[in-house]
Backbone as JSON, one array per atom type, in Angstrom:
{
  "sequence": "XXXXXXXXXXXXXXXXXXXXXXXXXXXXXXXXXXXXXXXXXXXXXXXXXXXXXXXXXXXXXXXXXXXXXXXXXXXXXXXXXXXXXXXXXXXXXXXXXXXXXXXXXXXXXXXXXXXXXXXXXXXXXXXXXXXXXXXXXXXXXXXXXXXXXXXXXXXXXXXXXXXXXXXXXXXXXXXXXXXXXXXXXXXXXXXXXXXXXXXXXXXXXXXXXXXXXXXXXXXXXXXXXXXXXXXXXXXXXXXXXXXXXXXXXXXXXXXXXXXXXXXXXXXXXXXXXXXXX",
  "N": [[293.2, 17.44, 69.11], [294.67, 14.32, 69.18], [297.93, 12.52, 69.5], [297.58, 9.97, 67.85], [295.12, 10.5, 66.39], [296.37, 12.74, 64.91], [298.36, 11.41, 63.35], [296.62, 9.23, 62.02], [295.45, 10.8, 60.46], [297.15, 12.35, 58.64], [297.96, 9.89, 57.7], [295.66, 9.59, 56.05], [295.98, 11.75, 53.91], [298.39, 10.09, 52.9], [300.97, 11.48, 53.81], [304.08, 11.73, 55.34], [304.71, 12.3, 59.42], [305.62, 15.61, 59.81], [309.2, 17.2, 60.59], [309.33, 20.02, 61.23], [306.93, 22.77, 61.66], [307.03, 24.23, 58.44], [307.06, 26.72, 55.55], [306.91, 24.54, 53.69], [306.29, 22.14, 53.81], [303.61, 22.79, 54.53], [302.92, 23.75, 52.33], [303.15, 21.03, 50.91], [300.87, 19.44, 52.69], [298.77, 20.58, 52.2], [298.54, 20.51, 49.39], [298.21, 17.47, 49.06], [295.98, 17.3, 50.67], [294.21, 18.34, 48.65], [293.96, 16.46, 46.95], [293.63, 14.11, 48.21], [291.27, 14.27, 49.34], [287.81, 14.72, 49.24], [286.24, 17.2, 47.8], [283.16, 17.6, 48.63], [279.48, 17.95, 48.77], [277.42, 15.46, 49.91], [276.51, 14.36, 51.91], [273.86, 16.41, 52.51], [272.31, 15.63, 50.99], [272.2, 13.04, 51.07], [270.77, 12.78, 53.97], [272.36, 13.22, 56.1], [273.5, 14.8, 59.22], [275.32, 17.55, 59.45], [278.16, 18.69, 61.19], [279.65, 20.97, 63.17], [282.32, 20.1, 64.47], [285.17, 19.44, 66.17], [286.01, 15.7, 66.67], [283.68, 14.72, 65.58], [284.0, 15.8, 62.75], [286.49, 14.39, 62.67], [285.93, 11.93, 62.64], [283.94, 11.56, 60.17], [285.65, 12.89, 57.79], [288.09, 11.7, 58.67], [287.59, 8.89, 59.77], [285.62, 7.43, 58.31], [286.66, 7.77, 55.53], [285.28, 10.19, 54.18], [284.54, 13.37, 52.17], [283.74, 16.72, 52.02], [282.18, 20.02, 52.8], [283.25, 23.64, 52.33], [283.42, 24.69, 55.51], [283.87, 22.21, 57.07], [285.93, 21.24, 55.67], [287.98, 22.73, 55.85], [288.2, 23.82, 58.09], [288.27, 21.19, 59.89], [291.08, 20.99, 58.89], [292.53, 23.08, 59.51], [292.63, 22.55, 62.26], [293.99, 20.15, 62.38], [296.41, 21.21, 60.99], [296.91, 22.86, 63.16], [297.54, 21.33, 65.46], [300.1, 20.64, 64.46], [301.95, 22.18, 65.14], [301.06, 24.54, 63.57], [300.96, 28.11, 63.83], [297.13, 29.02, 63.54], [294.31, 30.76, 62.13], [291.31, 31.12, 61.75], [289.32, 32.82, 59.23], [285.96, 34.54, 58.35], [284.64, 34.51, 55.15], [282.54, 36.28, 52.38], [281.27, 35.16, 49.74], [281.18, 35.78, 46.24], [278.93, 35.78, 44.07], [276.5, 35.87, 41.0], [276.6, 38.72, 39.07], [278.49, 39.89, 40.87], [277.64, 40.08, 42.92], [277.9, 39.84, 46.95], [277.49, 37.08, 48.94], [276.14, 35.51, 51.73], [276.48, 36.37, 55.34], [279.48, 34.73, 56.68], [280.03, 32.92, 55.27], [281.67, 31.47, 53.64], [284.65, 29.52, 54.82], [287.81, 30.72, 55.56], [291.75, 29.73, 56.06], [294.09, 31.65, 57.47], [297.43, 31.45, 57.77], [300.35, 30.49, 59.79], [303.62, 30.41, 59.59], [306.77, 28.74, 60.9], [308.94, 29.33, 59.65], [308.38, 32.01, 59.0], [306.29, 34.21, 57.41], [302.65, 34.64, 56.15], [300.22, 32.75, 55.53], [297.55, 31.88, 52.82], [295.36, 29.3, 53.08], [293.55, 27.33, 51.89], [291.49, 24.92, 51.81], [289.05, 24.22, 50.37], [287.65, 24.96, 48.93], [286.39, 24.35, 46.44], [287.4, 24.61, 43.21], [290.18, 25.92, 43.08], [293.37, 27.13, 44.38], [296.39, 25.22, 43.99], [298.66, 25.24, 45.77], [299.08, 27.37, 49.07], [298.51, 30.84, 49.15], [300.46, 33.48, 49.39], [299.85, 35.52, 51.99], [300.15, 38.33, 52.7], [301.06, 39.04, 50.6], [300.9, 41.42, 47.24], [300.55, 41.15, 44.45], [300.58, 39.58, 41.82], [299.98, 35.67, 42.13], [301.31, 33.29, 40.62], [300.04, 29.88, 40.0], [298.78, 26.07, 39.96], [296.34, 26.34, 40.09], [295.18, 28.6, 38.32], [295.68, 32.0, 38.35], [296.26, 33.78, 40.4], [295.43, 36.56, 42.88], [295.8, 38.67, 46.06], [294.07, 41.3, 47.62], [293.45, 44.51, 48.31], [290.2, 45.01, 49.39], [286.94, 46.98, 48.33], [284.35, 49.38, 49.8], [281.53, 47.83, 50.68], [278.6, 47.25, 50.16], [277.04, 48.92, 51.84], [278.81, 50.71, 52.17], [280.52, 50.3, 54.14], [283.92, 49.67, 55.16], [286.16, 47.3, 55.52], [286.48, 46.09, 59.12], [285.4, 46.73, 62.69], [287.81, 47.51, 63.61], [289.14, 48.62, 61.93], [290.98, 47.57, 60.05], [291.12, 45.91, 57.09], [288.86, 44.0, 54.44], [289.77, 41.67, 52.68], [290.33, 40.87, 49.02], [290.05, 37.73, 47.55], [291.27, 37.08, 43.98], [290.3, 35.44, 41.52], [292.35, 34.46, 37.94], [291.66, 36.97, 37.15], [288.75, 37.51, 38.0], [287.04, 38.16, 41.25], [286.67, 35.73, 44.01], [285.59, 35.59, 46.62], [285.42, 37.23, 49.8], [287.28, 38.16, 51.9], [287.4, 38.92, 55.84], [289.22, 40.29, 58.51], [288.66, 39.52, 61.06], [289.46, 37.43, 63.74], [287.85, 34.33, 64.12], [285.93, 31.19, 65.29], [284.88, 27.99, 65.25], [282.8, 27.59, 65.63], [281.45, 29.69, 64.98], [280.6, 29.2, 62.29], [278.32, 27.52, 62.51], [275.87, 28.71, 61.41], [275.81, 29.19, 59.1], [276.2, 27.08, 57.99], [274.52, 25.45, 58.48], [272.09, 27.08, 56.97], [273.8, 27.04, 54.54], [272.86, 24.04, 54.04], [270.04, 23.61, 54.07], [268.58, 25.88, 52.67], [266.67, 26.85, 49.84], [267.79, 28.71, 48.48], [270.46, 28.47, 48.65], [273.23, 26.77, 46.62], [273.96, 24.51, 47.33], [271.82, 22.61, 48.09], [270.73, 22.64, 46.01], [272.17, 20.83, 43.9], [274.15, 18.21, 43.14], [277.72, 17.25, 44.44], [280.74, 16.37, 43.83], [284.0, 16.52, 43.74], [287.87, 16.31, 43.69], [290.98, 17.3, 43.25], [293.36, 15.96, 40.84], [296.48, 13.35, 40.46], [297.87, 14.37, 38.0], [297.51, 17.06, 38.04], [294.88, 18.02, 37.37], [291.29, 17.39, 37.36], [288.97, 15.65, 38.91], [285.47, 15.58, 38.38], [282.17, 14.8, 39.95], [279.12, 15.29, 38.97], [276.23, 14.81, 39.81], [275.04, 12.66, 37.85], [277.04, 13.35, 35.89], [280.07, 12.8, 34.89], [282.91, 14.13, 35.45], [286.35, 14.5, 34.05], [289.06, 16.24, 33.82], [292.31, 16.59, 32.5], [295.86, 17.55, 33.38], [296.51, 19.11, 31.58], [294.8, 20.13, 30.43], [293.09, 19.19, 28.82], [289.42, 18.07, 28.32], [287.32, 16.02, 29.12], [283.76, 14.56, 29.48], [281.3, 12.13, 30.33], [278.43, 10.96, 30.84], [276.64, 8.5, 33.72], [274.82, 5.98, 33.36], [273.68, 3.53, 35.01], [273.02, 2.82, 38.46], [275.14, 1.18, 39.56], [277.04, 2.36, 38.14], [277.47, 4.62, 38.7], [278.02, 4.52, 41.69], [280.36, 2.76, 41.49], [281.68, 5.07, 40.28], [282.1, 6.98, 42.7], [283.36, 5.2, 44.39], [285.87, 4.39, 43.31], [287.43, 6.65, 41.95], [286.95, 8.23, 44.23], [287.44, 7.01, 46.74], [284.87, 6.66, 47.97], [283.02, 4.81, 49.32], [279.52, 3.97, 49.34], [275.99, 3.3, 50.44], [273.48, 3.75, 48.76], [272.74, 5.28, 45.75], [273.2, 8.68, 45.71], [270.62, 11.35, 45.68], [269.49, 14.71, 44.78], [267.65, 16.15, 47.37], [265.37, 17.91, 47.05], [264.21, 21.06, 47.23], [264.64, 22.87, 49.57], [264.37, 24.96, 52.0], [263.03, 28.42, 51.53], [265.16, 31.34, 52.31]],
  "CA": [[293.54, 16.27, 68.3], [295.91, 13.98, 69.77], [298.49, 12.26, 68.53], [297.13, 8.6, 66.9], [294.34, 11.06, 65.59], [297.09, 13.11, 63.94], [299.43, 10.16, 62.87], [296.02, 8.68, 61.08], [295.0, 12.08, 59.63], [298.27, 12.17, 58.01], [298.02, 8.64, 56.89], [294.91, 9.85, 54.92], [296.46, 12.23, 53.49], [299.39, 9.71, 52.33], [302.21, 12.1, 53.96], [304.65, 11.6, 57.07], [304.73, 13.47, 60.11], [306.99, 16.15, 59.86], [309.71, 17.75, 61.87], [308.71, 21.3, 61.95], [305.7, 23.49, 60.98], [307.33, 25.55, 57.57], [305.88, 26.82, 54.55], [307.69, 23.63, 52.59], [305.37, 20.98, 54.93], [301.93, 23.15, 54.61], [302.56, 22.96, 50.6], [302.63, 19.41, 50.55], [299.52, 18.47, 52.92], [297.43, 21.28, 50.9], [298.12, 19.57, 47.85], [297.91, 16.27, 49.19], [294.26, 17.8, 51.23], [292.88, 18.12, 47.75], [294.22, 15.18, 45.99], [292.69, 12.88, 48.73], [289.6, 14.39, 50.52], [287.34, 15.42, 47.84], [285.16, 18.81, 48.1], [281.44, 17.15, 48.41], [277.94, 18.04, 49.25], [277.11, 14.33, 49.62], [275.72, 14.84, 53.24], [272.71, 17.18, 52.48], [271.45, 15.0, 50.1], [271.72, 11.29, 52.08], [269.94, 12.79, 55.21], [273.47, 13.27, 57.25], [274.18, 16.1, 59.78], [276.79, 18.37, 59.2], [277.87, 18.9, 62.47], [281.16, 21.34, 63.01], [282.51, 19.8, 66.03], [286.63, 18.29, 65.66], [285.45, 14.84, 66.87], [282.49, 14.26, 64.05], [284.79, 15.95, 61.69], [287.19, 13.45, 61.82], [285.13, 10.35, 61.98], [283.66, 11.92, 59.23], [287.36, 12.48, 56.39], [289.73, 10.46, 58.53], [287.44, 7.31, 59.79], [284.81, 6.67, 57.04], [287.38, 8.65, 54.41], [284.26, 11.25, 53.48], [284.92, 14.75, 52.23], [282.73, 17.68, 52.82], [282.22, 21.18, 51.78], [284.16, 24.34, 53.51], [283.23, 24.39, 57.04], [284.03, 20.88, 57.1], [287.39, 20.39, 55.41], [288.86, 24.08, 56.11], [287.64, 23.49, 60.08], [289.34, 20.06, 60.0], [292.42, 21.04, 58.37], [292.98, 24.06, 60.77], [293.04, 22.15, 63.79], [295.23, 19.08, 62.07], [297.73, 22.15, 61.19], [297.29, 23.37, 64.6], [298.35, 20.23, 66.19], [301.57, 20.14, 64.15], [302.9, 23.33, 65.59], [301.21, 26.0, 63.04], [299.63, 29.6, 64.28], [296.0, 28.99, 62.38], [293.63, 31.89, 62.25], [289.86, 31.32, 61.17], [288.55, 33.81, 58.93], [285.45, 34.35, 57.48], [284.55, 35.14, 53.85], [281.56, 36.24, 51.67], [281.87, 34.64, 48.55], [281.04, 36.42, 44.87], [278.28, 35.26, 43.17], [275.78, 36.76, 40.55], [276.18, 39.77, 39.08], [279.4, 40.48, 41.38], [277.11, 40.04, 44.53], [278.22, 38.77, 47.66], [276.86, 36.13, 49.56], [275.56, 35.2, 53.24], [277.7, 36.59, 56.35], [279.82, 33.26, 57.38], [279.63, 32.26, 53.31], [282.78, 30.19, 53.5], [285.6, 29.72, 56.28], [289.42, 29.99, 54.93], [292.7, 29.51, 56.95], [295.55, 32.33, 57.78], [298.69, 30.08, 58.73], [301.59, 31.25, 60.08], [304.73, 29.05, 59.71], [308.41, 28.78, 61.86], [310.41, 29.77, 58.86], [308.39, 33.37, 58.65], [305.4, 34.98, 56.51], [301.44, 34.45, 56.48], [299.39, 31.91, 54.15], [296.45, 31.59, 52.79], [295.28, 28.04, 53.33], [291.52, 26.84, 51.34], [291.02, 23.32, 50.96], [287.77, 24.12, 51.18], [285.97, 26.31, 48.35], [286.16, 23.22, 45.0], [288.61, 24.92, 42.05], [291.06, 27.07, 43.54], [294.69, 27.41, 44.45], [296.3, 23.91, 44.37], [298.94, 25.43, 46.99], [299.17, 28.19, 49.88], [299.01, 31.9, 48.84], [301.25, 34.45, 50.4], [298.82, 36.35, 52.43], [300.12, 39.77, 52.46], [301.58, 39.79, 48.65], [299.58, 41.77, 46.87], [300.86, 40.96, 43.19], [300.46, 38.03, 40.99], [300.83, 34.62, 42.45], [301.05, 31.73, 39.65], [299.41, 28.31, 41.16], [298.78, 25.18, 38.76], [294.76, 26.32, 39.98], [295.03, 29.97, 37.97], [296.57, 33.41, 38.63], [295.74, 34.5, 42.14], [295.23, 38.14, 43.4], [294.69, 38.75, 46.62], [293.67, 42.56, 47.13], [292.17, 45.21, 49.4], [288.53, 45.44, 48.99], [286.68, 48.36, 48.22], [283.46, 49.49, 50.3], [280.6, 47.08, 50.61], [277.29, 48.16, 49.52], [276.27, 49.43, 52.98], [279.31, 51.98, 52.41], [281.19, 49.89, 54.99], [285.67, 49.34, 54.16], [286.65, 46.67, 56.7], [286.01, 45.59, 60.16], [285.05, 48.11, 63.19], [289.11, 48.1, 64.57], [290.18, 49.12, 61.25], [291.95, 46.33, 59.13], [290.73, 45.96, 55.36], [288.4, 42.72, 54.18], [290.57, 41.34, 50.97], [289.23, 40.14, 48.24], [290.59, 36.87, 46.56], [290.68, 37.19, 42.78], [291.58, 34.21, 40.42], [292.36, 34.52, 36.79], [290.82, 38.11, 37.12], [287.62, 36.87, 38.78], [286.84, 37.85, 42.57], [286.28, 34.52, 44.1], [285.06, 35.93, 48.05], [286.06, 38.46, 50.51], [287.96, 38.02, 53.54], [286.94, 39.64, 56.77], [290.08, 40.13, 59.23], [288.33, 39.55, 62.79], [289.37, 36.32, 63.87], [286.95, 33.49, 63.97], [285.73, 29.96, 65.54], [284.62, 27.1, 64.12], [281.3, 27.26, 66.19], [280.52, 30.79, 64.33], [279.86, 28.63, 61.21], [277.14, 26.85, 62.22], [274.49, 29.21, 61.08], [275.99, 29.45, 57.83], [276.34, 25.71, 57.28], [272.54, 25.5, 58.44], [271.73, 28.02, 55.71], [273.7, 26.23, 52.89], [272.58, 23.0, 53.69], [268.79, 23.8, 54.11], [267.55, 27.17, 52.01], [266.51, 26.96, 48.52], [268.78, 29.87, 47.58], [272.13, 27.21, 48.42], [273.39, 26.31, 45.68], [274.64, 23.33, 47.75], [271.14, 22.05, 48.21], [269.89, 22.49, 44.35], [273.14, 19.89, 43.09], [275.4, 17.34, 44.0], [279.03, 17.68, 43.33], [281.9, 15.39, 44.41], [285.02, 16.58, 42.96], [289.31, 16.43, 43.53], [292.56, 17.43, 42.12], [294.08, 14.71, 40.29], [297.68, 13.67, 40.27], [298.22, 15.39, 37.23], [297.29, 18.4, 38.19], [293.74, 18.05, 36.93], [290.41, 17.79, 38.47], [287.61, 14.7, 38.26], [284.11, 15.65, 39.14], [281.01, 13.89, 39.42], [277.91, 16.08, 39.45], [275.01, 14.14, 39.57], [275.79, 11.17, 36.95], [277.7, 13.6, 35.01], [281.2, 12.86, 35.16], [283.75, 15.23, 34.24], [287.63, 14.08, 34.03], [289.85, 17.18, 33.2], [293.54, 16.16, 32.47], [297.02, 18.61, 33.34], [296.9, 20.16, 30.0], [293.15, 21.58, 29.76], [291.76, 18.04, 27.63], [288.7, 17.51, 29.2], [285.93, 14.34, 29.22], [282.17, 14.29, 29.77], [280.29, 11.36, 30.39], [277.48, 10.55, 31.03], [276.71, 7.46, 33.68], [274.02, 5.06, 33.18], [273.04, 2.49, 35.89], [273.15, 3.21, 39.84], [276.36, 0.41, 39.82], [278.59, 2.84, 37.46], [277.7, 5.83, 39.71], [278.34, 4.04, 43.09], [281.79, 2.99, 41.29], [282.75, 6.56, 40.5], [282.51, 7.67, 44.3], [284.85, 4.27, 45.23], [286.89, 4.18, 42.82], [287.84, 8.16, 41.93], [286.87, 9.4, 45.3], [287.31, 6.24, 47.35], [283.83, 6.71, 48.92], [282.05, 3.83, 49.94], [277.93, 4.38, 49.77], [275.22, 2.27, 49.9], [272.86, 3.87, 47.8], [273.43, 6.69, 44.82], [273.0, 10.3, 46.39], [269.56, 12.25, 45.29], [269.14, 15.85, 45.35], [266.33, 15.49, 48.0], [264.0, 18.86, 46.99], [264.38, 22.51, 47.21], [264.68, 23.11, 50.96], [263.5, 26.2, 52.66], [263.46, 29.74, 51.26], [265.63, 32.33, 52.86]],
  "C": [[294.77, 15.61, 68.9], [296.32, 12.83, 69.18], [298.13, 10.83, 67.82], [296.16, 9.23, 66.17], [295.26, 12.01, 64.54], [297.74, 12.42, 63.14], [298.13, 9.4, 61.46], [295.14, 9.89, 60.3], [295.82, 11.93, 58.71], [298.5, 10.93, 56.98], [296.67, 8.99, 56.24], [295.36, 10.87, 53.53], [297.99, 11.46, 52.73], [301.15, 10.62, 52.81], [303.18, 11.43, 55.57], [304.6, 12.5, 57.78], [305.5, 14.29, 59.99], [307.67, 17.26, 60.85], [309.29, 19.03, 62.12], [307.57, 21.88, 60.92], [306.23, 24.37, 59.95], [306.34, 25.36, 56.35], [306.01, 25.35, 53.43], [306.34, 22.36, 52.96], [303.99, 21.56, 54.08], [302.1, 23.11, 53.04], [302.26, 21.75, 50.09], [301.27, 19.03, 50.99], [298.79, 19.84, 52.47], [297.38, 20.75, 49.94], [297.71, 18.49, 47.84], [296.32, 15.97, 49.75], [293.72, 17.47, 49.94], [293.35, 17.24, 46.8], [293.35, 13.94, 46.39], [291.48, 13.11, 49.64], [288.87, 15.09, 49.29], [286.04, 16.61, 48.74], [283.57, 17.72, 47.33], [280.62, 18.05, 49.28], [276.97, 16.99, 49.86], [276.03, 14.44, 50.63], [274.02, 15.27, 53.0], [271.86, 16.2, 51.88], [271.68, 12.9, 50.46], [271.36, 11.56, 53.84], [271.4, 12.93, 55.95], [273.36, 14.83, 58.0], [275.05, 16.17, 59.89], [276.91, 19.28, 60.47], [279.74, 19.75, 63.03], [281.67, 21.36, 64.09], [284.14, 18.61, 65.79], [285.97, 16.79, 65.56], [284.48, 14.19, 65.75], [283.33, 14.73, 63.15], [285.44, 15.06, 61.02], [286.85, 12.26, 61.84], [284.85, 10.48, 60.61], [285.04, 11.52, 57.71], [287.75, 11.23, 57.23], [288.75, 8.78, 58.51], [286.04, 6.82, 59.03], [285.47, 7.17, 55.54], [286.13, 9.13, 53.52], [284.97, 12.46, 52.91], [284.01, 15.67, 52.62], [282.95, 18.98, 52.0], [283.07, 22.23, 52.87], [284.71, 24.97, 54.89], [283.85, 23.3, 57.68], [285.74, 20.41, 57.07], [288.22, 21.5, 56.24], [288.67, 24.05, 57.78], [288.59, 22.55, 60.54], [290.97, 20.14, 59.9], [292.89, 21.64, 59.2], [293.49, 23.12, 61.89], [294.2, 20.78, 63.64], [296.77, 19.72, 62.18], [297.84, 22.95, 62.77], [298.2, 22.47, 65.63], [299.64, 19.83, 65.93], [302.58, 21.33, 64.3], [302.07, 24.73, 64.45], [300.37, 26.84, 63.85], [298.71, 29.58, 62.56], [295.05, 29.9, 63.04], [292.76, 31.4, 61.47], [289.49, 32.34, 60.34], [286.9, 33.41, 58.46], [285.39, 35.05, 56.53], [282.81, 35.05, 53.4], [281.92, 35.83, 49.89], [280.84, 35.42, 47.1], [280.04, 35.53, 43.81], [277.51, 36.11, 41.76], [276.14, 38.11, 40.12], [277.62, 40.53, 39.98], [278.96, 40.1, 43.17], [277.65, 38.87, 45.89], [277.28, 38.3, 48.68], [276.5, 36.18, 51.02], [276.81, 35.78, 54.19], [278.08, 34.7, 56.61], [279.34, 32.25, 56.4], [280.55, 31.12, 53.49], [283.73, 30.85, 54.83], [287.04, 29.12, 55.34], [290.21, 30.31, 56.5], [293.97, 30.47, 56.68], [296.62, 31.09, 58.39], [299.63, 30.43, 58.35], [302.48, 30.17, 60.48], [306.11, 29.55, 60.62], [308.99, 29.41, 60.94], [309.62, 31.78, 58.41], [306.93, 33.44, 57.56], [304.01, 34.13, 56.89], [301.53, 33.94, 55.56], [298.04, 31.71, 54.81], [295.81, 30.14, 52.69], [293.72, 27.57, 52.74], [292.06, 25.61, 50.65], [290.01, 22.67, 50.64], [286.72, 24.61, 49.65], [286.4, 25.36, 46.39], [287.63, 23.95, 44.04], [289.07, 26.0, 42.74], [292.55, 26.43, 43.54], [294.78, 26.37, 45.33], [297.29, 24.36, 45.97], [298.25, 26.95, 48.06], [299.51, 29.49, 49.32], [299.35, 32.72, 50.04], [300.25, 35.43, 50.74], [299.05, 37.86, 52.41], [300.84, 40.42, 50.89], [300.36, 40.26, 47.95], [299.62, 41.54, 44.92], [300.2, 39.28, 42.87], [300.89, 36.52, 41.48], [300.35, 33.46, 41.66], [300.3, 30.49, 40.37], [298.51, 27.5, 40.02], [297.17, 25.76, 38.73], [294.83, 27.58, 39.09], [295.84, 30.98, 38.62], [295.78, 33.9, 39.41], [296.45, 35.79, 42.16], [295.18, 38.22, 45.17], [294.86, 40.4, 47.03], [292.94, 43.29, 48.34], [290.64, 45.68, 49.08], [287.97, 46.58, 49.0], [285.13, 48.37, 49.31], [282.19, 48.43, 49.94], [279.65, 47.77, 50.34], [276.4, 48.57, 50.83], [277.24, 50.97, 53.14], [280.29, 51.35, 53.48], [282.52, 49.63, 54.59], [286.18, 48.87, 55.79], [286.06, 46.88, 58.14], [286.03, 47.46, 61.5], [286.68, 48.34, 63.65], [289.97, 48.52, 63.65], [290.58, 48.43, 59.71], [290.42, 45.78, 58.21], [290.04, 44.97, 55.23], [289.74, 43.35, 52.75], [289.65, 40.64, 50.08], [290.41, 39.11, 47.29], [290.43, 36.8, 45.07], [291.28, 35.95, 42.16], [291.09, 34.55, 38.94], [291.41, 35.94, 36.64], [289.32, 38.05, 37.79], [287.62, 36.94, 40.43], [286.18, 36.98, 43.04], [285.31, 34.72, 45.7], [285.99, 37.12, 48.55], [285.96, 38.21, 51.56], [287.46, 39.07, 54.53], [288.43, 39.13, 57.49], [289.57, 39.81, 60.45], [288.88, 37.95, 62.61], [288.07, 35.23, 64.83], [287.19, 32.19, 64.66], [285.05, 28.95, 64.89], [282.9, 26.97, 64.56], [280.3, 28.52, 65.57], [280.17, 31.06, 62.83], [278.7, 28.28, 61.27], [275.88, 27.5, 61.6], [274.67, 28.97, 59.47], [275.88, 27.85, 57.2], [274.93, 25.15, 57.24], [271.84, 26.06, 57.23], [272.12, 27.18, 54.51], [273.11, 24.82, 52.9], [270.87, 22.91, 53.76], [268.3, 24.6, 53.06], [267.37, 26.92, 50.59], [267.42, 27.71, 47.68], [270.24, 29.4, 47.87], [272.21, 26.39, 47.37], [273.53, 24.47, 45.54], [273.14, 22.22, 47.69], [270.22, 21.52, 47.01], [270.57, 21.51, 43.77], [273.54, 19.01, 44.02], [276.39, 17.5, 43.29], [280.0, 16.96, 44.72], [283.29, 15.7, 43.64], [286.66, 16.89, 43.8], [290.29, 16.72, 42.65], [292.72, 16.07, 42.16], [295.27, 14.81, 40.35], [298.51, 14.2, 39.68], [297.93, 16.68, 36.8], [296.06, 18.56, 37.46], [292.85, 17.78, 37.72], [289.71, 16.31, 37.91], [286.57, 15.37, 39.36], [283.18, 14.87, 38.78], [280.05, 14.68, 40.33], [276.94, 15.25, 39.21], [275.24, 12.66, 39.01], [276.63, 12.02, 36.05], [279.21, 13.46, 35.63], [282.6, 13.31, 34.45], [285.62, 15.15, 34.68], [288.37, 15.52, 33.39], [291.11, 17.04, 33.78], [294.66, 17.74, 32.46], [296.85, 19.41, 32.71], [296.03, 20.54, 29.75], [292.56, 20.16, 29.12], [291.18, 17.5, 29.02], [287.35, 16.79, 28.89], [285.01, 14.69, 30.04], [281.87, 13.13, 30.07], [279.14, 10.99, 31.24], [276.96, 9.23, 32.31], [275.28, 6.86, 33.71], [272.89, 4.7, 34.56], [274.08, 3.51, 37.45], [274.79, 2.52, 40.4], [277.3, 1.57, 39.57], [278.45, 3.94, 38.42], [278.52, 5.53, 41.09], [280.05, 3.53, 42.65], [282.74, 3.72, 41.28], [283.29, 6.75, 41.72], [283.73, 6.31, 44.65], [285.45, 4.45, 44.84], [287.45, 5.17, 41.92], [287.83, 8.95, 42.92], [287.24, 8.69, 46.41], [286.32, 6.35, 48.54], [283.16, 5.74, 48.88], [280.56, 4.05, 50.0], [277.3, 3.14, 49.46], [273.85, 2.57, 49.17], [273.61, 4.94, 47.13], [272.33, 7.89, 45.5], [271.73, 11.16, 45.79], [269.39, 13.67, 45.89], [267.33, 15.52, 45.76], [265.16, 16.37, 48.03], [265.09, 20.06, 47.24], [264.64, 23.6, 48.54], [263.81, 24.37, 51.03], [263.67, 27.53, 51.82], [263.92, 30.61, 52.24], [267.38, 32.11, 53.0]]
}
């Protein structure tokens, strides 16, 4: 990424460049990540390829201001924070669905990031309601965050009997508000050893991603707006939260401009049931 591509990354994000890589910096453009790139699906369902390659990435957020789902943003973001001096580490995660069960190898992709002033963070701008900032990656206690009460934790044996990677070192498991949200794998990772997984959610019947649509951001007051389908769901700082309903193809195509500032020229259809597997 070089630098007029960082300078107008940044200017999407509404922040300035800043002088060094600390944990004070990566708090702001995480919060400011999910204030102004919204966690969508939009793609799957208007025929686009999702293509995890820097270059298409950032045509993609910075020069049509899209968002994307966690391959996408958490891929992007990495290499933005890479370019501004941080040590960023790929992981992947299996994420917690059903029943406790976890999901596809190369389920979701979060960000280790290691700052100048000292300690590891956890970095997801990627996986919809979570932790508005950066959790301390090796605390293992309680960390407050306007998104819920974050855990993060050493995992216990997988259901093959397996406890972490073959050189040793533990998967974690992210918990919020008591709730394990995925499970970290320590090997470090590329952005090219998504693609199967992003193939998978955006094709198989059993992706959740391919059964809905969902467009949603933090708000400035620490609240969230989503818009699933035509339902549109406003939830304010304090927990009061709004339904509605929208109508006509106009009020939908308004939401995305003018809550998400997305631009479309038609409204988004889940386009069928894709493949099984």
């Amino acid at each position: 990424m070089n630098s007029a591509e960082v300078d107008a990354y940044l200017g999407r994000l509404g922040v300035e460049r800043p002088a060094w890589p600390t944990v004070d910096v990566l708090r702001e453009l995480h919060l400011r990540h999910l204030q102004s790139v919204p966690f969508e699906n939009l793609s799957i369902h208007l025929g686009e390829e999702i293509v995890l390659e820097e270059k298409r990435l950032l045509d993609k957020v910075v020069g049509v201001r899209r968002g994307g789902f966690c391959y996408e943003l958490n891929g992007i973001f990495g290499a933005l924070l890479t370019a501004l001096g941080y040590d960023v580490t790929l992981l992947a995660a299996r994420v917690y669905g059903d029943e406790g069960l976890l999901g596809i190898p190369y389920d979701h992709l979060a960000l280790k990031v290691r700052t100048v002033d000292g300690g590891e963070w956890l970095a997801d701008v990627g996986f919809g309601a979570h932790s508005h900032y950066p959790l301390a990656f090796e605390a293992r206690a309680e960390q407050r965050d306007p998104g819920g009460v974050f855990r993060i934790v050493e995992a216990g044996p997988d259901a093959a009997g397996v406890r972490g990677d073959a050189a040793g070192a533990p998967d974690l498991d992210v918990v919020r508000n008591g709730s394990p949200q995925y499970r970290l794998e320590m090997r470090p990772r590329v952005l090219g050893d998504f693609v199967a997984g992003a193939w998978w959610h955006s094709t198989s019947a059993a992706s959740h991603f391919v059964r809905s649509l969902v467009c949603s951001r933090v708000t400035e007051d620490g609240g969230r707006v989503t818009l699933s389908g035509r339902a549109l769901t406003v939830t304010a700082g304090d927990g009061a939260r709004e339904v509605r309903e929208l109508g006509s193809d106009a009020e939908v195509l308004a939401a995305y401009r003018e809550r998400f500032g997305i631009e479309l020229a038609a409204v988004p259809v889940v386009r069928g049931a894709g493949r099984e597997g």
